[in-house]
C-alpha positions in Angstrom: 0.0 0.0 0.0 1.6 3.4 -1.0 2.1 6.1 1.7 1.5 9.8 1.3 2.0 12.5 3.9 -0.5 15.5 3.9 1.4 18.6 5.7 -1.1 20.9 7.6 1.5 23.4 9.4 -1.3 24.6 12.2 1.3 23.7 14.8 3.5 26.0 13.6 4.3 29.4 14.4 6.7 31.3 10.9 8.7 33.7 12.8 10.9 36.6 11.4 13.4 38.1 13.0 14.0 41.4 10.1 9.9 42.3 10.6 8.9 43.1 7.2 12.0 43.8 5.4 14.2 42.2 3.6 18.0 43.8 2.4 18.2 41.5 -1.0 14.9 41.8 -1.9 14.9 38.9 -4.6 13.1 38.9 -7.5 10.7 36.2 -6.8 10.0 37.1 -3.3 10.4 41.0 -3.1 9.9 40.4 0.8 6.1 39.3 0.3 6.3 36.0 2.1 7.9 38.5 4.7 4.7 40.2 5.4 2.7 37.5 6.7 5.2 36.2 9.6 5.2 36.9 13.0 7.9 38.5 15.0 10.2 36.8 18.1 8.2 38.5 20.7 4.7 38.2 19.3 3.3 34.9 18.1 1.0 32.3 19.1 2.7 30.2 22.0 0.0 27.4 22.0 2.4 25.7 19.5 4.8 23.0 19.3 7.4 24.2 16.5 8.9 27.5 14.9 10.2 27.9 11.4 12.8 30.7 12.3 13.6 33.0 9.1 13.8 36.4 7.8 15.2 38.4 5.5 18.3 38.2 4.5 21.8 40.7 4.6 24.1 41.6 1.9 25.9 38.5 2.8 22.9 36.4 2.1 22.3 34.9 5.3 19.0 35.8 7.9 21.0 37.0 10.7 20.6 35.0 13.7 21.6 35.3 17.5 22.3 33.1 19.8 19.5 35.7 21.7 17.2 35.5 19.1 17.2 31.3 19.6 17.5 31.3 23.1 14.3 32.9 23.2 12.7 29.9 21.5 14.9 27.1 23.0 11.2 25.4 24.6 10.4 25.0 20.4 11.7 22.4 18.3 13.0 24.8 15.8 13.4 24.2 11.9 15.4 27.5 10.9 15.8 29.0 7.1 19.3 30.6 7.7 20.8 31.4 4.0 24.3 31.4 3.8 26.6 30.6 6.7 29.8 30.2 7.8 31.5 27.4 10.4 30.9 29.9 13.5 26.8 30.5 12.3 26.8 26.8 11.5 28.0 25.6 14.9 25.7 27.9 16.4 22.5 26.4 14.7 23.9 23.0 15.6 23.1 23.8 18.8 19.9 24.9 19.1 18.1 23.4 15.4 16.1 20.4 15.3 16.2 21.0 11.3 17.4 23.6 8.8 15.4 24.5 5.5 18.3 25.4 3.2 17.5 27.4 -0.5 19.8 25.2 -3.1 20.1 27.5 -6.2 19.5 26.1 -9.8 23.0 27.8 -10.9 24.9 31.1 -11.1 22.6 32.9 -12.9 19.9 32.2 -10.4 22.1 33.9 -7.6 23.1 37.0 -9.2 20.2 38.0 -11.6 16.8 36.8 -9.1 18.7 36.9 -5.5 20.8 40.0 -6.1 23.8 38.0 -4.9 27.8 38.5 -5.0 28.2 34.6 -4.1 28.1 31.7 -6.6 27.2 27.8 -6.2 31.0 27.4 -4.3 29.6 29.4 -1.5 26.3 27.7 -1.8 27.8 24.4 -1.9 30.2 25.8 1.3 27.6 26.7 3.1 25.3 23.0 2.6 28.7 21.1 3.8 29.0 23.1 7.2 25.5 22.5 7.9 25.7 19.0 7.0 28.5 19.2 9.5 27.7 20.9 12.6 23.2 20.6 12.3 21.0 17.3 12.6 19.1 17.3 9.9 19.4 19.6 6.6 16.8 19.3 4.1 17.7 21.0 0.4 14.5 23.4 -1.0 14.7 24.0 -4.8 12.4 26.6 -6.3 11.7 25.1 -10.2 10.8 28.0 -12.1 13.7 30.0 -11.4 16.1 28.8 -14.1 16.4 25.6 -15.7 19.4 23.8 -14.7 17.7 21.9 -11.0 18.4 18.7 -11.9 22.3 19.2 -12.2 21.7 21.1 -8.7 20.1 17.9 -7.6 23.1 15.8 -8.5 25.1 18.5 -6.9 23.5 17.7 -3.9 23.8 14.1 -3.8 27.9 14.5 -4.3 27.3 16.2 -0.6 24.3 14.1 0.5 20.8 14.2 1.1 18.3 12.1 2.7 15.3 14.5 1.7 14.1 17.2 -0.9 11.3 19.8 -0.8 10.8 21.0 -4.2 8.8 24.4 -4.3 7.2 25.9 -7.9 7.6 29.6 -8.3 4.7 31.6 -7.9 4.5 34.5 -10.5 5.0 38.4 -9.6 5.8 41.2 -11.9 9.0 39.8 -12.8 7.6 36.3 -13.4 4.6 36.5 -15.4 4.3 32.3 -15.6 4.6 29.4 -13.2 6.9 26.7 -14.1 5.1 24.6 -16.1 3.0 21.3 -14.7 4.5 19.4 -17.3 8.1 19.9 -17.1 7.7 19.9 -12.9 6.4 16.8 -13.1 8.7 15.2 -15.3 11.7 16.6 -13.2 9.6 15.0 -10.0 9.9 11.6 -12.0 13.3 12.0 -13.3 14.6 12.4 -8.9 12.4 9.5 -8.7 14.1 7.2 -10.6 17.5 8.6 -10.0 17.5 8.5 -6.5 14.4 6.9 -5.1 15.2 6.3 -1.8 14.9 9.6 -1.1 12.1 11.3 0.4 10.2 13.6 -1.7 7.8 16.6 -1.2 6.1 19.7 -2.2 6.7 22.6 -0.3 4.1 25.0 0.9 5.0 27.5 -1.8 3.7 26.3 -5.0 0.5 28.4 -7.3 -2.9 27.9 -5.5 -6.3 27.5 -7.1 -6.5 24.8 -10.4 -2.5 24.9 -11.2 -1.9 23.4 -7.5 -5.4 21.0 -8.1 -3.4 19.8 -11.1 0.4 19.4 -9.7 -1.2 18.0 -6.6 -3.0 15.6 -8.9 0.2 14.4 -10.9 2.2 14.4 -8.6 0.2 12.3 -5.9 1.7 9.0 -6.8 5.7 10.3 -7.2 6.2 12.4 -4.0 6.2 11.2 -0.4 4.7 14.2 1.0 2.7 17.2 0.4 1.9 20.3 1.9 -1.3 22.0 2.1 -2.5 19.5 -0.5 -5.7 20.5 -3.0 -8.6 18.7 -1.4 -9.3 16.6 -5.0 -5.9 15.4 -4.4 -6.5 14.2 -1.0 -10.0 13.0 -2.3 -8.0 10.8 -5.2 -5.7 9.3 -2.3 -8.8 8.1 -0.2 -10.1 6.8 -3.2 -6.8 4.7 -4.2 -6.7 3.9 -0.5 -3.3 5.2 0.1 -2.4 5.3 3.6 -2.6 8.6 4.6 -0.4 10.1 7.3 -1.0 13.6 8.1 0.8 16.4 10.2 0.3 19.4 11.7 4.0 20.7 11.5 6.3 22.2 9.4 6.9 19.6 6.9 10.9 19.0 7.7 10.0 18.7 11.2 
């Protein structure tokens, strides 16, 4: 019987420690997911896990205190920290139950959409000294950005991974299109098959309304996990009988 994992994040609190603002403001954020976060000393306590984030420096990292995660030490804390060196990652090590790490589909991506002086060296840095010094590390890659995420994929494997979120850019005035369904989905099946014993999922930000019914749809019997999944979707999966597992927490955690 095939397994599927429905992410509801109600147990979450999404805290930022930058408020509103953002210093990079990338081209396919522009600080939007921003405005919609709580901040470190005003969120609701009734729950059982944080995704710590912000926005991020010059440097390309969120910058994070040892204050700022001493304040949420009760939490089991899954923290979105950019860029980091061995000092930041040490830090996180101590206090991170998991870290949500932005992969970038190449070069390009980093200096045309995140407004970045870094390249994939500092990205690929930054991956090994959290694989280091944190628990758990789980790769994100925005399709939709460029189109080179599958040789960021096999980047990633060089390093390791247990565990992929893949997220679908959602268009702004700089993107005018999703990725499209088709080619998503055929990058889902190509991980698949390349590395299928690794867990796959869909990350909370994908296109809502019938472009996420559809992906949802597709992708139902290739991913291990989805989150906030279109209702038909989970309709389709009581229909096939999958056994459903679902959660109420950030979906790394």
């Amino acid at each position: 019987m095939r397994t599927i994992e429905f992410v509801y994040p109600s147990k979450t609190a999404v805290i930022s420690i930058t408020g509103k603002s953002c210093e990079l403001n990338c081209k396919h954020c522009q600080a939007r997911y921003l405005q919609h976060m709580d901040s470190i000393d005003n969120f609701n306590k009734n729950v059982k896990s944080i995704l710590l984030s912000g926005g991020f420096n010059k440097q390309g990292s969120v910058p994070i205190t040892e204050e700022h995660l001493k304040k949420l030490k009760d939490y089991k804390l899954n923290i979105h920290p950019g860029l980091v060196d061995k000092s930041q990652a040490k830090l996180l090590g101590k206090y991170a139950h998991s870290i949500s790490f932005d992969f970038p589909a190449g070069n390009d991506v980093i200096k045309n959409i995140y407004n970045l002086d870094k390249d994939m060296n500092d990205y690929i840095k930054a991956y090994k000294l959290l694989k280091i010094h944190c628990k758990k590390v789980i790769p994100h890659i925005c399709v939709g950005l460029g189109e080179n995420e599958l040789k960021a994929i096999n980047l990633l494997a060089n390093i390791g991974f247990d565990e992929l979120v893949l997220l679908a850019l959602i268009p702004n005035e700089y993107f005018k299109n999703p990725p499209s369904i088709d080619r998503l989905i055929e990058l889902i099946k190509k991980i698949r098959k390349t590395y299928p014993d690794k867990k796959l999922s869909l990350g909370c930000m994908r296109p809502s309304g019938d472009y996420r019914k559809e992906l949802d749809i597709k992708a139902l019997e290739h991913v291990d996990k989805i989150v906030m999944p279109h209702k038909e979707a989970v309709d389709l999966a009581k229909k096939k009988r999958y056994n459903i597992i679902e959660k109420q927490e950030c979906c790394v955690l």
